[in-house]
N, C-alpha and C positions, 0 to 999 in steps of 0.2 A: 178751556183747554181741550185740545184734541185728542181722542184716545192717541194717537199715534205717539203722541207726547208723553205717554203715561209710561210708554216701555225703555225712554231714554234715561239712562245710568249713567251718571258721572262715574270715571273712573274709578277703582279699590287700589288700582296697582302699585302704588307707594306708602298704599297701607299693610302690605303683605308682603310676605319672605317670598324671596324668588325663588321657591321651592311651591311654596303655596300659590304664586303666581302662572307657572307652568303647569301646573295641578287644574287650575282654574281654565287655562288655555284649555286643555288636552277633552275636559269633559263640557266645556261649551262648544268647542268643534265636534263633539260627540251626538250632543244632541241635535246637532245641525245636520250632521252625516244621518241621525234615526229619520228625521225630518226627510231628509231627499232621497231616502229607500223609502218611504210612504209606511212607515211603521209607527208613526205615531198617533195618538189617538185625542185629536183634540189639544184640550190639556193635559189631560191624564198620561198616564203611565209617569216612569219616573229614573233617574239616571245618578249614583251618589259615585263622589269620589273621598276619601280620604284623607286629612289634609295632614302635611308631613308636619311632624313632634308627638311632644308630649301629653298634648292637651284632650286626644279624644276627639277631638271635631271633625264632621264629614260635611260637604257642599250636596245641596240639591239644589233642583231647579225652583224659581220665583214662580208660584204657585200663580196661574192666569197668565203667563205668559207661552204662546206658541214656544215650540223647540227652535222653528227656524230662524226666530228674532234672539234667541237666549246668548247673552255674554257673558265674558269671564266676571266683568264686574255685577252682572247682574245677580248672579247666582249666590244662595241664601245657603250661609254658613252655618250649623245646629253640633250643639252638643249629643249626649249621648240618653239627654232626660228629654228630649223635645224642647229645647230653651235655643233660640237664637240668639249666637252671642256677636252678633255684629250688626250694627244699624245697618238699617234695608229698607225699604217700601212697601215691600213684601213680605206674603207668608209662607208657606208650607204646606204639602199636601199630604193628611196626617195618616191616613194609609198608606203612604208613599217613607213618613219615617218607622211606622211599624217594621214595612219589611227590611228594611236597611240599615236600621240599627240595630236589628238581627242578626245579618250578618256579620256586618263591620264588627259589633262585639263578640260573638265570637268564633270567629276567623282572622284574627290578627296581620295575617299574612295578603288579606283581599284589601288592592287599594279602588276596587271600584265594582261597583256592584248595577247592571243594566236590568231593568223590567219592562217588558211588553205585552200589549193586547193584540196583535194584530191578528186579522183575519183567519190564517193558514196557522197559526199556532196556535191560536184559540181553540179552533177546530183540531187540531192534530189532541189537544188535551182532552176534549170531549171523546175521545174513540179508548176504548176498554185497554186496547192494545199500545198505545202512547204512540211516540215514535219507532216506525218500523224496521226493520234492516234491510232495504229495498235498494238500498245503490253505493255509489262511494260515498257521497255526502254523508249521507244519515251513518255508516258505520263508521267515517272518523268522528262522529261526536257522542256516538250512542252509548260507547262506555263508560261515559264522564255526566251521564244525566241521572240527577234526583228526580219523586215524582211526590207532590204534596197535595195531599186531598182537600178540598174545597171545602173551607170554613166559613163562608161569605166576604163582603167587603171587608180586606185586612183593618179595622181599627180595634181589636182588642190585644192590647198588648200581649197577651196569656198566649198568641196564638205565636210569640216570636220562636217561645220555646221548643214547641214543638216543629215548627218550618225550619228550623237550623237542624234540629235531629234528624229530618228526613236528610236534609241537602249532605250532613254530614263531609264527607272530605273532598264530595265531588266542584265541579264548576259549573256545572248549566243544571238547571231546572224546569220539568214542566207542572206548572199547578193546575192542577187537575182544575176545568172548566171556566177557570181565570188567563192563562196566561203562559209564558217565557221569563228565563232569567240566566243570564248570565254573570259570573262574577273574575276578577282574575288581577293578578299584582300590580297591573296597569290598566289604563282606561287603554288602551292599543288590544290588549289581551282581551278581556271583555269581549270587547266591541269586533272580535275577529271571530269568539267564539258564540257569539249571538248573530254574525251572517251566517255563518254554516248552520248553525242550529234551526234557523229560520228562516234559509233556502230548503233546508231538509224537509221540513214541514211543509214548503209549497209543493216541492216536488213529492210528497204522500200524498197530499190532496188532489194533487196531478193525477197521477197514477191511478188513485181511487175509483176519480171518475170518467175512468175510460172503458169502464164496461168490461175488461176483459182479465181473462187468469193472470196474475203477477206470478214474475218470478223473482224468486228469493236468493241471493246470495248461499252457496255453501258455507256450512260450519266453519271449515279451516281457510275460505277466503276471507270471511268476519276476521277471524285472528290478525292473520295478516293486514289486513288493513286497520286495525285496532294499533300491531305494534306500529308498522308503517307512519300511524296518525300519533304516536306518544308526543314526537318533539314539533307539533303544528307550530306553536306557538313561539317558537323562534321565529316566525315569520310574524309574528307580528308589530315589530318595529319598522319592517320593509314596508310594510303594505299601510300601516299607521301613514308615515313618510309620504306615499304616492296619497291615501286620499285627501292629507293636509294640502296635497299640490292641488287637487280638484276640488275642494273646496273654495282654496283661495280664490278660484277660477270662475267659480258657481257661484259663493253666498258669502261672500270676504265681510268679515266686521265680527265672528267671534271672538276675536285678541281684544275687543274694545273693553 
């Protein structure tokens, strides 16, 4: 058999609520779109969504699979104990359910929860100062960031406790010499607040290294674009819409 063979999934989609089927759509276009910003790390890093009822269950990605091959059917359904409750092929990347069944339990309100290693925000979390208030980007997201000190590779569960008390009621996070995170009621929301988050971060790394005096934003310009940026996220059904259109365009077959 061919590896290539190994990543093809017969469909889920009539095994699941068309609530959970759209759920399933929204976060393997998700990982596809992390995939063609070049933000993804290998296998690693890690993308959960929610799945709508009663049950507690959230989808992550099929542990050894690229983001840019990941489908809706692909993707591994987990309870809230690390139990996979739906036949798969696959597994699970078990620092990937540490941090996100941190969230999802409790944040009741988060239907999707985004983690990244890349480059520029790796690096923006290694600097004392985190994210700076250096432009428009970084002040529409800089009021809404946790920062979580660096316990090693997330697998002890003990550490979910205290990563939700940092993040507390915000939506973006930087973990100190690990990484990015976003989270938000929809994978659209998310996924809109970890572009900004992690343009921001390029554009600090930019700036850094240009050798020369930065200038800072005034106090009461910070404000203003703090209130300015409160309702970002209305925008992120618009903008969801437009890159499902360029995806379909670029890398069609996440609905499979």
């Amino acid at each position: 058999m061919s590896q290539a063979a190994l990543v093809e999934t017969p469909t889920v989609r009539e095994q699941v609520s068309p609530e959970e089927w759209k759920m399933r759509v929204d976060l393997a276009a998700c990982y596809r779109l992390v995939a063609y910003h070049g933000w993804d790390d290998l296998i690693f890093t890690h993308i959960s969504a929610r799945v709508p009822g009663p049950e507690h269950h959230f989808l992550i990605n099929p542990y050894g699979m690229m983001f840019e091959e990941i489908t809706a059917s692909s993707l591994v359904k987990v309870d809230m104990d690390a139990n996979i409750v739906m036949d798969t092929p696959y597994g699970m990347n078990p620092a990937g359910f540490t941090i996100h069944s941190a969230v999802h339990g409790a944040r009741p309100e988060v239907n999707c929860v985004l983690h990244l290693h890349t480059d520029d925000g790796v690096a923006v979390s290694c600097q004392e100062d985190g994210l700076l208030p250096l432009n428009q980007t970084s002040l529409a997201v800089r009021h809404d960031i946790a920062y979580h000190d660096y316990e090693g590779i997330a697998l002890d569960w003990d550490e979910r406790e205290r990563l939700v008390a940092d993040l507390g009621t915000k939506n973006m996070m930087i973990l100190r010499s690990h990484g990015t995170l976003s989270c938000g009621e929809s994978v659209a929301e998310a996924f809109l607040r970890i572009f900004f988050l992690e343009r921001a971060c390029a554009m600090q790394i930019k700036a850094l290294s240009g050798g020369r005096k930065l200038v800072m934003p005034e106090d009461t310009v910070r404000d203003v674009v703090t209130r300015q940026s409160a309702g970002i996220c209305k925008l992120a059904d618009l903008s969801w819409t437009a890159l499902l259109r360029m995806l379909d365009r670029k890398n069609p077959g996440y609905a499979d």
